[in-house]
C-alpha positions in Angstrom: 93.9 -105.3 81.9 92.4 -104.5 85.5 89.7 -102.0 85.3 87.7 -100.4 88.3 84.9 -98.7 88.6 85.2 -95.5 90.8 82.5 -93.0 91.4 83.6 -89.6 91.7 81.7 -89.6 95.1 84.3 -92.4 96.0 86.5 -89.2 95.9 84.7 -86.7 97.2 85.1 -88.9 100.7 88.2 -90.4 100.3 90.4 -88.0 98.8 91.8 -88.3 95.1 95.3 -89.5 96.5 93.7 -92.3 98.6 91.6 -93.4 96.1 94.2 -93.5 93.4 96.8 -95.0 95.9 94.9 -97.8 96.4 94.2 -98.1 92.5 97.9 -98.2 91.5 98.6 -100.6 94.8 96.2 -103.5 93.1 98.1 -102.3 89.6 94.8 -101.1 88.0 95.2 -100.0 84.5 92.1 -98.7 83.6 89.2 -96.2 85.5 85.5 -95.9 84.4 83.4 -92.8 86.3 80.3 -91.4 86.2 80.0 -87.5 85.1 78.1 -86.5 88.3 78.8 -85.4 91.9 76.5 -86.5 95.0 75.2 -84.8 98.4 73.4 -86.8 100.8 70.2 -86.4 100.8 66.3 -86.7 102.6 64.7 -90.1 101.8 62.0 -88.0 100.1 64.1 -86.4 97.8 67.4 -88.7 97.0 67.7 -91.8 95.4 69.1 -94.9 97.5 72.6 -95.6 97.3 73.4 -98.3 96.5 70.2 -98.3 94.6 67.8 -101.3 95.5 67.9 -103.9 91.9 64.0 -104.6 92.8 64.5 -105.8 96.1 68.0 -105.4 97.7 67.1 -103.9 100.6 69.8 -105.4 103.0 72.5 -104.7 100.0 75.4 -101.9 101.4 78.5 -101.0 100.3 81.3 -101.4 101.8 83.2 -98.4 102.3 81.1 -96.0 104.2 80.3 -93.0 101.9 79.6 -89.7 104.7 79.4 -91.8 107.8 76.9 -94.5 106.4 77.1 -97.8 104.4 73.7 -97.1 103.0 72.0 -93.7 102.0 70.0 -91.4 100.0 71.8 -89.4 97.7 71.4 -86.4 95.4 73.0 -86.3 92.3 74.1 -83.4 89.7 75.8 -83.5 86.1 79.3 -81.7 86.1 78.9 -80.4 82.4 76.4 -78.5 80.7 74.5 -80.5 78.1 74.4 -78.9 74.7 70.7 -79.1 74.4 70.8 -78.6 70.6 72.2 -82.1 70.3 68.6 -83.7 71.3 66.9 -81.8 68.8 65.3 -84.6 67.3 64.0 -86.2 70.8 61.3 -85.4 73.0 64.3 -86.1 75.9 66.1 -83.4 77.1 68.9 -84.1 80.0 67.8 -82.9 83.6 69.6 -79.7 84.6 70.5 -79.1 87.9 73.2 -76.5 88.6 76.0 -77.9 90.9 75.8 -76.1 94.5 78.6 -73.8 95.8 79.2 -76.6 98.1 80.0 -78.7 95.4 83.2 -79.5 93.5 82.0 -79.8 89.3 85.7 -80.4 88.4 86.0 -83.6 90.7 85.9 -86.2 87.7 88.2 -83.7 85.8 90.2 -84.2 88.5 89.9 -88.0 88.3 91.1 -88.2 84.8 93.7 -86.1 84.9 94.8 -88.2 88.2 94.1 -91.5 86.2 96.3 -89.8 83.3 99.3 -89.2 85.5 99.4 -92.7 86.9 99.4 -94.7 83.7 95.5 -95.5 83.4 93.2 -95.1 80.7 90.1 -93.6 81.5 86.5 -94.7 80.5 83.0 -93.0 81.0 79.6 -95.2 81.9 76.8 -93.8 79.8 73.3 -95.3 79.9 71.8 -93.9 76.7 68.5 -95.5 76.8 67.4 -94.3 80.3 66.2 -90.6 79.5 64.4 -89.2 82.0 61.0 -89.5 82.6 60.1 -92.5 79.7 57.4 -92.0 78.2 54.9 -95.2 77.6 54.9 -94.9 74.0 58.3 -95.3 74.4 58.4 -98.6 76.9 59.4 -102.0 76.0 56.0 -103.5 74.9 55.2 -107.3 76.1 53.2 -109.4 73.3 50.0 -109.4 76.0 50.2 -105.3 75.5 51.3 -104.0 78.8 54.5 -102.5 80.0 56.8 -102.8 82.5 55.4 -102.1 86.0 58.0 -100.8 89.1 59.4 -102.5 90.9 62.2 -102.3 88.4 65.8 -102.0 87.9 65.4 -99.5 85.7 63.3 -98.0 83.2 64.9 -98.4 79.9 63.1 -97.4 76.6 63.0 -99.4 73.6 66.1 -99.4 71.3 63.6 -98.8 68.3 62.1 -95.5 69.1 63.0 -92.8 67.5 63.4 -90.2 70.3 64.9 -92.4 73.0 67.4 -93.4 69.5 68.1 -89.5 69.0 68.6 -89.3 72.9 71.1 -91.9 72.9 73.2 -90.5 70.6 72.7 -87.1 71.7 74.2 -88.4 75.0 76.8 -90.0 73.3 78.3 -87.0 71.6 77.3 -84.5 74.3 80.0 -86.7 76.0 82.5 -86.4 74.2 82.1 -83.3 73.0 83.0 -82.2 76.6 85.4 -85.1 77.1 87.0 -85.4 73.7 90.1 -87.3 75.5 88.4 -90.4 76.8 89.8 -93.5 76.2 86.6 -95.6 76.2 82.6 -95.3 76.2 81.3 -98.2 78.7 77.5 -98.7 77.4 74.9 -100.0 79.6 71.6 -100.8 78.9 71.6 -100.3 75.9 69.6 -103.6 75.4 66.1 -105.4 75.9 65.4 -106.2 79.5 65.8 -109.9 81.3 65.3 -109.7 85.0 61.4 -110.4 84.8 60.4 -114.2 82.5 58.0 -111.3 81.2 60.6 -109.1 79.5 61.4 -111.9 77.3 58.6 -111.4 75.6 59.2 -107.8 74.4 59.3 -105.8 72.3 56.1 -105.5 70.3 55.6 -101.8 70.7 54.8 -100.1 67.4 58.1 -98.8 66.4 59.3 -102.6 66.6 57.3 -103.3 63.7 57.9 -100.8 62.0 61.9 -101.4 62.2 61.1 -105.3 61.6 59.1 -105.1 58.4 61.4 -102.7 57.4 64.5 -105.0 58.0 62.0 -107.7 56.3 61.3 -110.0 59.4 58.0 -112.1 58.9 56.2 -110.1 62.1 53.4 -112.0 61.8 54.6 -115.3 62.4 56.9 -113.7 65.1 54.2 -112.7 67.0 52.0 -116.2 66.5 55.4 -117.8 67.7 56.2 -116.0 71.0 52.0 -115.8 71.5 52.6 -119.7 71.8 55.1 -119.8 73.9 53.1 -117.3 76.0 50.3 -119.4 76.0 51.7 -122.6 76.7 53.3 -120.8 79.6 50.1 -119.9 81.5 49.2 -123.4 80.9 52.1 -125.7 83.0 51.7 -128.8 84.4 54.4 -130.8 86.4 54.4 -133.3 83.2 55.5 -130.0 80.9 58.2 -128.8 83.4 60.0 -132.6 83.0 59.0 -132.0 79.3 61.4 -129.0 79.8 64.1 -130.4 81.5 64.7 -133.0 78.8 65.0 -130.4 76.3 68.1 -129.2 77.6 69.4 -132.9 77.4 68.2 -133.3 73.4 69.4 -130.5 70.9 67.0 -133.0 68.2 64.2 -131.6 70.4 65.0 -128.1 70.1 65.7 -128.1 66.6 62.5 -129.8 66.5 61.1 -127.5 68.1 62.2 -124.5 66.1 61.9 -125.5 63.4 57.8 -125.1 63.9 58.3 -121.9 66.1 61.0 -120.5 64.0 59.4 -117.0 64.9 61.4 -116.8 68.4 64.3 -117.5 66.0 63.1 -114.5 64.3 62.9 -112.2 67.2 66.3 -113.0 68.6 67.6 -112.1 65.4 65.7 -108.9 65.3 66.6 -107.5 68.6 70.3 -108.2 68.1 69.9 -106.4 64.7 68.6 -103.3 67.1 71.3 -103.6 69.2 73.4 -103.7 66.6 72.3 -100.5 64.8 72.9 -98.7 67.9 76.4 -99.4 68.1 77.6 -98.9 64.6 75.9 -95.4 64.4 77.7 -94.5 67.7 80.7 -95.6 66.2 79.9 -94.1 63.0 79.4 -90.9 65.2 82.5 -90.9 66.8 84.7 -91.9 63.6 82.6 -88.9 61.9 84.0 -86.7 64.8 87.9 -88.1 64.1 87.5 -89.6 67.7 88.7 -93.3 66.7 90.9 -93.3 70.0 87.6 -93.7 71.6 86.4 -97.0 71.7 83.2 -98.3 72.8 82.4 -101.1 75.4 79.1 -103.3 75.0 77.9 -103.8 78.8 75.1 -106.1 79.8 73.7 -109.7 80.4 75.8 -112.8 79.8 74.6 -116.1 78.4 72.2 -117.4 78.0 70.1 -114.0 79.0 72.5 -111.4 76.1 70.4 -114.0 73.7 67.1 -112.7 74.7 68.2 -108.8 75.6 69.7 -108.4 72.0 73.5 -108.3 72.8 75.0 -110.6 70.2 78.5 -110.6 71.2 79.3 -112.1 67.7 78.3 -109.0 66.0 79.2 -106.5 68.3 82.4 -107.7 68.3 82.6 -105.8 64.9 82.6 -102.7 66.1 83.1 -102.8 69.7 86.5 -102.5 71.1 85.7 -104.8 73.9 82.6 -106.8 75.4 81.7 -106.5 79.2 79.5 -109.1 80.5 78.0 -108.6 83.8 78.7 -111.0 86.6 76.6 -109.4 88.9 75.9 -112.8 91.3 73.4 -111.0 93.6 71.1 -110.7 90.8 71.4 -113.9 89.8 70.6 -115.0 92.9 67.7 -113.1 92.9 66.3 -114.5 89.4 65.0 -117.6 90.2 62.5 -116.2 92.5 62.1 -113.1 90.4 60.8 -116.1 87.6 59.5 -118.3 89.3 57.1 -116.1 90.9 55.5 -114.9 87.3 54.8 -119.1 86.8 53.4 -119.3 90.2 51.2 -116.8 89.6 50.4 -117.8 86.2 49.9 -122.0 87.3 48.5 -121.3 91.0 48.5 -125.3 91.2 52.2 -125.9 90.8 54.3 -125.7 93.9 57.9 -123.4 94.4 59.9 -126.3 94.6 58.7 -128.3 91.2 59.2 -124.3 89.5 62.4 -123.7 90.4 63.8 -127.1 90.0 63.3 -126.3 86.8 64.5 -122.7 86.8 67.7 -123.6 88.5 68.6 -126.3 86.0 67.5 -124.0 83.0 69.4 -120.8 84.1 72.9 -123.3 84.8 72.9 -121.6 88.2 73.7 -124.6 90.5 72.7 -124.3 94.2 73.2 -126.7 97.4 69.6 -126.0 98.6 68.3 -129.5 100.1 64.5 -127.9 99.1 63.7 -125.0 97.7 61.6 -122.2 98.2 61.3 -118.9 97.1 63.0 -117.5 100.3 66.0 -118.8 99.2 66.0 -116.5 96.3 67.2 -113.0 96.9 69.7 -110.3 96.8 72.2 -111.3 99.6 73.0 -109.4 102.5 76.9 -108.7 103.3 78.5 -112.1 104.0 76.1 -114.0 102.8 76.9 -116.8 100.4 75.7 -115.9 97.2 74.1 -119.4 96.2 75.1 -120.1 92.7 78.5 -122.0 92.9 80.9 -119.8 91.6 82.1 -122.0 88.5 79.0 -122.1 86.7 80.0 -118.5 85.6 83.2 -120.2 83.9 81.2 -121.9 80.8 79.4 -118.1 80.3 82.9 -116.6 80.0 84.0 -119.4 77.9 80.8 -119.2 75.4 81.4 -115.0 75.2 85.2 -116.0 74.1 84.2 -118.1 71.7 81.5 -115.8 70.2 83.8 -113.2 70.0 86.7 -115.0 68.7 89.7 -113.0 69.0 87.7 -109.7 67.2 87.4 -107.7 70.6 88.5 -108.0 74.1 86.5 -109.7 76.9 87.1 -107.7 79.9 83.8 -109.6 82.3 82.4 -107.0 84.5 82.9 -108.7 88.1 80.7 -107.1 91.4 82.7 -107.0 94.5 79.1 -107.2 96.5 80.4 -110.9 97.4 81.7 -112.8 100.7 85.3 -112.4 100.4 85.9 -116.3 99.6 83.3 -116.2 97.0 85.1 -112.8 95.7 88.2 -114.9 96.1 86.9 -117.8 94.1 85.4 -114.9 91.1 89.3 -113.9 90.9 90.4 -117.1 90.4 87.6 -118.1 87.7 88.1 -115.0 85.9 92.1 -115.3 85.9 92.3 -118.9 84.7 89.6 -118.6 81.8 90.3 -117.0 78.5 89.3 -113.5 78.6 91.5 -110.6 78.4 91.2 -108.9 81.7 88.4 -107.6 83.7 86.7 -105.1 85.1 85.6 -104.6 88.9 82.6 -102.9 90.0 82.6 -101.3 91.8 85.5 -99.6 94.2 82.8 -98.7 97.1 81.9 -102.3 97.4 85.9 -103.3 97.7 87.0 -103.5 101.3 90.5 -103.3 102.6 90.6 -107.0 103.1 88.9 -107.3 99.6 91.2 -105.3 97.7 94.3 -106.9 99.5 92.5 -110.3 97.9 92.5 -108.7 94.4 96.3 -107.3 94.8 97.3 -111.1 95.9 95.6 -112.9 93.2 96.1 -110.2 90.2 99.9 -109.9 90.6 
């Protein structure tokens, strides 16, 4: 399986023939699209494309889209919503009628295209991004505040009940008007993980409310990750060693715990969150005699999917396949997207002692002779990604085994790479043990990059 991601503005420059041609010449099988068509737009008004992921501000794509590798664009849905499916929500989808200048049908046009040549076709929905969150309805951090921009985006929590009615809404407005899908690919439809502080979410009310009812010991939960939060604001270069060592002793985890066995607790209950997500979608679409549509669980890979409440395990029950995102110029990123938080929390510790640390816990090896903060950030085109490549191997090889045989693995792979890091992605992906894979995204895939994908998928 060779899946790409191709926006229908990708079309609306290109031409559907070019587009396609170049699909079918790297033997893709399989299209995902958004439901949407784009203008350019004033810096005012649009949003950037590609958008920014906090602080990608040199990140471009490759094929220019109307002249320019980077630009503000306006967007508009290609379908009505039926507005009575979100009822039950405060959310309503934003309407924006199409202009005359404007082709509605092109992802019609996509599928049908897609059809034609022998690929299935797959929508991207993100459920839990409704417009215009309200903070009632934010992930809620065990110190009481919420997440402040920059962000990458502003998700609600799983355990509201509007966003929850939104979510589904979405999901059956979508197939309602596309009852012929092959696939849903869900995205973020999980806790957050870029910031060390979105680990310690959610404790928003309707959290507790869903834990107590699911009989989780809330109370200790809280006591636990209040701990942890604690003894974070608190670090010395003695507790960063301290750290280290854990990763060498699983006696000293399992020590550990077993007296905080509340962060056990919360780990459990987001993935229970998650998980009720996904089995009433599915129960949604089975209710609608759509079983041909299967559902794709998109998001963070281990060790973060832990923390953001996509057990792959359970998921695997009733997803068709699991996608984990190998997006590398986030990763790069992290580290200094972490590290800062600790700095600012433990003003006396130094960048270098922090992210020794950080590097070492996140299994994202770098050649760095000393490091610093600056050396952490969303690459610009061509620029070695630092992460060695094969550390993403043992994160495919843990979602495999978590899995075990119930769904596909199809890793989500971003092309925003130097072609002999995008090379070296290929390879990994090809000789571990998943079942395919998707790319995302086909603006980010060159001529000289999808020749590279041709040569090594064949």
């Amino acid at each position: 399986m060779l899946g790409i991601f191709v926006h229908p503005l990708d079309v609306q420059n290109e031409g559907i023939q070019q587009v396609f041609d170049n699909l079918e010449a790297v033997r893709t099988t399989a299209v995902c699209t958004r439901l949407r068509v784009a203008r350019p737009a004033d810096k005012g008004s649009g949003v950037r494309y590609p958008p920014l992921h906090v602080d990608g501000y040199r990140r471009v794509v490759a094929r220019p889209r109307w002249g320019k590798r980077e630009l503000h664009l306006e967007f508009f849905g290609t379908y009505e919503p039926d507005l009575s499916l979100y009822e039950g929500s405060p959310y309503r989808p934003v309407i924006k009628p199409v202009p005359s200048d404007l082709d509605a049908a092109v992802p019609d046009e996509m599928m049908a295209e897609a059809k034609k040549r022998g690929m299935e076709v797959h929508v991207l929905l993100m459920p839990f991004v409704p417009p215009n969150v309200r903070p009632e309805d934010q992930p809620l951090r065990i110190d009481g505040t919420i997440p402040q921009p920059p962000q990458v985006a502003l998700n609600a929590c799983l355990n509201s009940p509007g966003a929850a009615a939104y979510a589904l809404g979405v999901v059956q407005d979508t197939v309602q008007h596309y009852p012929n899908l092959n696939g849903l690919s869900i995205d973020w439809a999980e806790y957050g993980a870029y910031r060390l502080e979105d680990h310690f979410t959610c404790f928003c009310p309707h959290c507790e409310r869903k834990a107590v009812e699911l009989g989780f010991d809330w109370g200790i939960v809280r006591r636990d990750v209040t701990a942890l939060w604690d003894w974070l604001h608190s670090l010395t270069p003695e507790r960063l060693a301290l750290t280290c060592r854990l990763l060498d002793s699983p006696s000293a985890l399992l020590e550990l715990l077993a007296h905080y066995p509340g962060w056990l607790q919360l780990l459990q209950f987001k993935a229970r969150s998650v998980m009720d997500f996904y089995r009433k979608a599915r129960q949604l679409l089975d209710s609608m005699e759509l079983d041909q549509v299967t559902l794709s669980a998109r998001g963070w890979p281990p060790p973060w999917n832990r923390s953001s409440g996509l057990d792959y395990r359970g998921l695997s029950e009733v997803c068709a396949a699991v996608t984990p995102k190998l997006f590398t110029f986030d990763y790069s990123a992290l580290p200094r997207w972490y590290g800062e938080t600790l700095l600012a929390w433990n003003p006396r510790l130094t960048e270098s002692e922090i992210l020794d640390v950080l590097v070492e816990w996140m299994n994202l090896p770098d050649d760095f002779e000393s490091r610093s903060f600056a050396n952490y950030h969303i690459p610009a085109p061509g620029e070695p990604h630092p992460a060695r490549i094969e550390a993403y191997q043992i994160r495919l090889d843990e979602v495999v085994d978590q899995v075990g045989g119930r769904a596909r693995v199809y890793p989500f792979a971003h092309a925003f790479l130097p072609e002999p890091q995008w090379e070296q992605m290929i390879s990994v992906i090809r000789a571990s043990r998943v079942d395919g894979m998707w790319v995302q995204m086909y603006g980010y895939l060159s001529d000289r990059k999808l020749e590279i994908l041709r040569q090594m998928w064949r």
